[in-house]
C-alpha positions in Angstrom: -55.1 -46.8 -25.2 -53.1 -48.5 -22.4 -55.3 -51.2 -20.8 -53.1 -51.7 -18.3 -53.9 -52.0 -14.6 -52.7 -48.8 -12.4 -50.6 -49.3 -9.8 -52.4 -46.7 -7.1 -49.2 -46.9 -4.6 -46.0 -44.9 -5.6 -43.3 -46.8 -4.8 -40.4 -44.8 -2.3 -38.4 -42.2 -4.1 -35.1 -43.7 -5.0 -31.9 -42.4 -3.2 -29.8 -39.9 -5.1 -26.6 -42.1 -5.4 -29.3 -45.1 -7.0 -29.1 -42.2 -10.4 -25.6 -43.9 -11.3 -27.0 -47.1 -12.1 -30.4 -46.3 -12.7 -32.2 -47.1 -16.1 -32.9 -44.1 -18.0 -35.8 -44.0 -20.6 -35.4 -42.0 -24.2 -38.6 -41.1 -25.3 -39.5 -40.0 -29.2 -42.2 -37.5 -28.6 -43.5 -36.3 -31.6 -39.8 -36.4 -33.0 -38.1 -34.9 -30.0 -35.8 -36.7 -28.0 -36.1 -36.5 -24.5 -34.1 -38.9 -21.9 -35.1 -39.2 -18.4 -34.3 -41.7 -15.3 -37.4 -44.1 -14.7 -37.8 -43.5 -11.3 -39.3 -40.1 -12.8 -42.1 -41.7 -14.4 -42.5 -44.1 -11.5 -43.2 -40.4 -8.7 -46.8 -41.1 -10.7 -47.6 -44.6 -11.2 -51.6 -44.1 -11.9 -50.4 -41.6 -15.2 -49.6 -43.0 -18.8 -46.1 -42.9 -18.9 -46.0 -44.3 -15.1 -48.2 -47.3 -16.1 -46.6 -48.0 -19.1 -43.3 -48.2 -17.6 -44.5 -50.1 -14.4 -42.5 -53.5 -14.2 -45.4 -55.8 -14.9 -45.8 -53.9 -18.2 -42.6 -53.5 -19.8 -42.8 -56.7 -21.3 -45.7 -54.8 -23.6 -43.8 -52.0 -24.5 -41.0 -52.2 -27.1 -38.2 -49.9 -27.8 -37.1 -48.9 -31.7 -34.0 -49.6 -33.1 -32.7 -46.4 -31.8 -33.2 -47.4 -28.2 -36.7 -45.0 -28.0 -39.7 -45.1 -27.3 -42.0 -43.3 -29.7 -45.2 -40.9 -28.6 -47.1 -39.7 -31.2 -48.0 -36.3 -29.2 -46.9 -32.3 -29.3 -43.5 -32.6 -29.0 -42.2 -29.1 -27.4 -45.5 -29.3 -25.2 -43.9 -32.5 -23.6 -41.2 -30.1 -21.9 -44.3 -29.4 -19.3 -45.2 -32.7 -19.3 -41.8 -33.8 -18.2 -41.0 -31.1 -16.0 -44.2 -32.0 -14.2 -42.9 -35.4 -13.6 -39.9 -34.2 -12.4 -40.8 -31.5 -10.0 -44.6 -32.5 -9.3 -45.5 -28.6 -9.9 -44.9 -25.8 -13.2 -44.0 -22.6 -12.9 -46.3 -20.1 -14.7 -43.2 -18.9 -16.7 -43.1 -22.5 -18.5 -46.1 -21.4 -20.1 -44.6 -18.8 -21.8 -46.0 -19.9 -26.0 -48.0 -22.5 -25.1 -52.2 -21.6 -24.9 -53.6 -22.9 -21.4 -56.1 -24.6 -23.5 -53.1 -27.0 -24.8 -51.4 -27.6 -21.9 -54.6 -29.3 -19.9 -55.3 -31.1 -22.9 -51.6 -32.7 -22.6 -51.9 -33.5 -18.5 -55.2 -35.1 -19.7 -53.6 -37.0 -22.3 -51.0 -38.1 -20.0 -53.3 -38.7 -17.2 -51.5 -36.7 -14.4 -53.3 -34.6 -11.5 -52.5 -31.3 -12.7 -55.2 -28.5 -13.7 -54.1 -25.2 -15.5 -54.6 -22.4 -12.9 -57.9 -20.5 -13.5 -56.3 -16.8 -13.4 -54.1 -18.1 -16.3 -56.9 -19.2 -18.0 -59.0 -16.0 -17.3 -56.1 -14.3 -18.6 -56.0 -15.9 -22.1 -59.8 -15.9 -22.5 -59.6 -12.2 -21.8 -56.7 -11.9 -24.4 -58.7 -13.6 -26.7 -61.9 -11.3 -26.4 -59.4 -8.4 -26.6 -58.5 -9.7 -29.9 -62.1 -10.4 -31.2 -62.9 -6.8 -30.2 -59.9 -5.3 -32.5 -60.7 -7.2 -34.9 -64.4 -6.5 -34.9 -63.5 -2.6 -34.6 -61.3 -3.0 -37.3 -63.7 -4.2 -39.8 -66.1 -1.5 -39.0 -63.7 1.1 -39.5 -62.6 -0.3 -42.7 -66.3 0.0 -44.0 -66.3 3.8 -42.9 -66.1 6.6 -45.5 -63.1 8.2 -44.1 -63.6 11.4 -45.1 -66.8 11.6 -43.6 -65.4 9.8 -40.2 -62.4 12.2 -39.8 -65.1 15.4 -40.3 -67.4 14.0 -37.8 -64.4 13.6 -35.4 -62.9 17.1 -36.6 -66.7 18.6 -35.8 -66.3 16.9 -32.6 -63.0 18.7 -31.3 -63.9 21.7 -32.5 -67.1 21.8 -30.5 -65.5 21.0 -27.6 -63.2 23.5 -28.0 -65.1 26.2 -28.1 -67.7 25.4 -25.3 -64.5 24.8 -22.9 -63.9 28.4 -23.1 -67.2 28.9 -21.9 -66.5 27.3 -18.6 -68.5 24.5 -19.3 -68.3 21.5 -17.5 -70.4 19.3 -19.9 -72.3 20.3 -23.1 -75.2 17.9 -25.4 -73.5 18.0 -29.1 -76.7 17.3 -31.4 -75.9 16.4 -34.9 -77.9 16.9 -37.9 -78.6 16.9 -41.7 -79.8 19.9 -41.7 -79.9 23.6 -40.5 -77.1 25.1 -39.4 -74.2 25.4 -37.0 -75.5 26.6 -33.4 -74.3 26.8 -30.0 -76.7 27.9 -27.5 -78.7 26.6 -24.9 -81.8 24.3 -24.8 -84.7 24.7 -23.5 -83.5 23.6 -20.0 -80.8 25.8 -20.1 -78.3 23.4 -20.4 -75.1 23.9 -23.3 -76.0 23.0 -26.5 -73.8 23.1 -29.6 -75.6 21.8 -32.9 -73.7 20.1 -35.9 -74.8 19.8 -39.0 -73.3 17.4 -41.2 -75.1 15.9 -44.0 -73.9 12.4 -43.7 -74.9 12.3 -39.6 -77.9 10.9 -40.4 -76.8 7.6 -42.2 -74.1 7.4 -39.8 -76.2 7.3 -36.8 -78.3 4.8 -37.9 -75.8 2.0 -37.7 -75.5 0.9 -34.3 -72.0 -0.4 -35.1 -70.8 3.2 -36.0 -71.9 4.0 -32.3 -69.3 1.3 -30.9 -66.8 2.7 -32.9 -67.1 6.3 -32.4 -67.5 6.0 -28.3 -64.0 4.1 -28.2 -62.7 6.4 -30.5 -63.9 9.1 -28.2 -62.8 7.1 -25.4 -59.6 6.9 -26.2 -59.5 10.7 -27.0 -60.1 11.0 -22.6 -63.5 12.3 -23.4 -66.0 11.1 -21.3 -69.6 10.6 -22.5 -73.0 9.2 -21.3 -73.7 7.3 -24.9 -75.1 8.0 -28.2 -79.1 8.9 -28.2 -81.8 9.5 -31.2 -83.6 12.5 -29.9 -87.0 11.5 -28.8 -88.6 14.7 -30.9 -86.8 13.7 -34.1 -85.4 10.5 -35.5 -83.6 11.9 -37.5 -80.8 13.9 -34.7 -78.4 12.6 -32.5 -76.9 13.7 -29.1 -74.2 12.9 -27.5 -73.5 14.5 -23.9 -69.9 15.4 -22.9 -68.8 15.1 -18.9 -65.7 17.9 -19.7 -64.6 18.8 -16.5 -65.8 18.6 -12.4 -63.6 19.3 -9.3 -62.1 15.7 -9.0 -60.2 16.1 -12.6 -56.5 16.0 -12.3 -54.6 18.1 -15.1 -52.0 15.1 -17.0 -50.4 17.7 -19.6 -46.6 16.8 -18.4 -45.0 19.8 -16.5 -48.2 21.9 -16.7 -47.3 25.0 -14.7 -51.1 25.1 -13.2 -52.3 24.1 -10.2 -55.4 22.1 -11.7 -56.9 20.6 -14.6 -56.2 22.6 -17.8 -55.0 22.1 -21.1 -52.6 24.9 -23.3 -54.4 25.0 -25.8 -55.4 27.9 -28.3 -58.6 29.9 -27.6 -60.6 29.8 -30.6 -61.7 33.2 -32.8 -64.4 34.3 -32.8 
């Protein structure tokens, strides 16, 4: 720790031609070699390097015998730190493989007036939850009996495809263990197409398996309102689909229709 006192006036900036004689300063950051005019660490006297470097301390600081001074800090972060000194500003670009998180710990370090701008920071923690969340999904859908997934999904399609024929602009798919294959209406005469698949139940259970399905679905373009246990048995699940309403726009590429439709083959019967 420098215990030096801060000089809290910056002396004038020193005239271009002043460059030719000028001292310049090689610093060993971290290993790198960087070599810069000390007028440049004077434009902030109150930081590290512009205290350390004031006149009435360089009697306390001692060069190698390679003419440097050594910093034991990151040394391709010190790029910013430099540039900083040199231009009083950084360009978001500079970040470019540095975290945000890194850089504000090296204007701390070096004591200079500089904070990391908050959309960048935004921006990396968002990255970073991004990530979390792949990796999260991921695991799950490692621990998934793939055969089982890939039928559910199948089931799902297939559903869909036939009540779309119908003209139906949403429909409740309610899985089971048991019974059979059904597509009808329920009691409120809303679409209903029952699944039955034997492993539904187990599935369903897992709150996890919910996550994973709705991005799955999600991704598919399918819109739903969530996964529900039916309140008259724990033991089914329902998922409602939102297929179609007037605001849809078609997005199959050179689609010779005027609205939303899909080419795709009527089922048999």
């Amino acid at each position: 720790n420098w215990m030096m006192e801060a000089h809290t006036t910056p002396p004038s900036p020193p005239s271009s031609s002043s460059h030719k004689t000028e001292e310049r300063i090689r610093l060993n950051v971290g290993g790198k070699v960087y070599e810069t005019f000390l007028s440049t660490l004077h434009k902030f006297p109150d930081s590290l390097l512009g205290t350390m470097f004031a006149d009435r301390n360089r009697h306390m600081v001692k060069k190698d015998d390679k003419g440097e001074y050594f910093i034991d800090r990151d040394g391709k972060l010190f790029s910013l730190i430099l540039a900083f000194y040199r231009n009083g500003s950084l360009d978001t670009e500079e970040y470019r493989g540095f975290s945000a998180h890194s850089v504000q710990a090296e204007m701390d370090y070096f004591q200079l007036p500089y904070h990391v701008p908050e959309p960048i920071q935004a921006e990396e923690d968002t990255e970073f939850a991004h990530k979390l969340a792949h990796l999260g999904f991921a695991a799950q859908r490692d621990k998934q009996d793939q055969h089982l997934y890939s039928l559910l999904k199948r089931q799902i399609k297939q559903a869909l495809m036939h009540v779309i024929w119908k003209g139906s602009q949403s429909v409740t798919l309610r899985f089971t263990s048991h019974g059979q294959t059904f597509f009808g209406e329920d009691q409120e005469g809303n679409d209903l197409y029952i699944i039955m698949n034997v492993g539904a139940r187990d599935f369903f259970k897992n709150q996890n398996n919910h996550a994973l399905l709705l991005v799955d679905l999600s991704k598919m373009g399918l819109r739903t309102t969530g996964i529900h246990a039916s309140p008259t048995d724990p033991n089914v699940w329902r998922i409602h689909f939102e297929l179609w309403n007037e605001r849809t726009v078609c997005r199959v590429q050179n689609c010779p229709h005027e609205r939303s439709c899909l080419e795709i083959p009527k089922p048999q019967d």
